[in-house]
N, C-alpha and C positions, 0 to 999 in steps of 0.2 A: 504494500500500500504506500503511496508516494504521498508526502506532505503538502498542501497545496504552496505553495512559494509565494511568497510577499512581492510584489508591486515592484520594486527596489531591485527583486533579484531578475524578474523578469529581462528589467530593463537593463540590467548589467549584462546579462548573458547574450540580449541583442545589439549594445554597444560592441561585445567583445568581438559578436560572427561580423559585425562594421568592421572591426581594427584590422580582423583577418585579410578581410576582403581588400583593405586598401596597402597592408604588406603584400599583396600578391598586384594591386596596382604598380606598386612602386618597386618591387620587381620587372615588373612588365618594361617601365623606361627606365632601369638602372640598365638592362640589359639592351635598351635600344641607345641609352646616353653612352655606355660602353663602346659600343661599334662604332659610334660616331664621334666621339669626344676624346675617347682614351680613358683608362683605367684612373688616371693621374689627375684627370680635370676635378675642381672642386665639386661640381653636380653629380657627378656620379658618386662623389666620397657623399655629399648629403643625402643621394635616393638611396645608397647603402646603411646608411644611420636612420633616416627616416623607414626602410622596410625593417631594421634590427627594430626599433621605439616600436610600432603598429603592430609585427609578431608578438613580441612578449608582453605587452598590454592587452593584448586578445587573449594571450595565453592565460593570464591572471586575471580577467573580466571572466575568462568561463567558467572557471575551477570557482570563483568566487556565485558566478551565479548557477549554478548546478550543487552546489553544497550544501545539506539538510542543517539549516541552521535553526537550533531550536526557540521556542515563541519564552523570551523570557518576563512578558507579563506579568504586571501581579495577582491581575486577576484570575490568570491563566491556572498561576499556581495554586491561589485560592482553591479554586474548583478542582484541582488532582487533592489535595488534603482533605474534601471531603465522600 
């Protein structure tokens, strides 16, 4: 039985599938700025650092919104004590 997820987590976990999506953008022209620029040119060193920031921000937005995080309420608790 899955926990229903908070608001919060939802929208973390569809921020994260965004960051994914736009490290595999900036892939796309690190590897076109590549052929055409050189490895060397400063734009390719920043679609290199901008796809490394957008993977590991997605990577951390999903594990964070996929994770059963319990309801620490007090009234939550109230109602398990009785």
């Amino acid at each position: 039985m899955e926990k229903k997820r908070h608001i919060l987590q939802k929208i973390t976990l569809f921020i994260g599938v965004v960051c994914f999506m736009l490290s595999l953008v900036c892939g796309v022209f690190l590897y076109l700025k590549v052929n055409e620029l050189g490895a060397d040119h400063p734009i390719s060193a920043s679609f290199l650092g901008s796809m490394f920031f957008f993977f590991f921000v997605g990577f951390l937005l999903t594990i964070v919104g996929k994770a059963d995080v319990p309801d620490l309420r007090i009234s939550s608790l109230e109602k398990d004590q009785n």
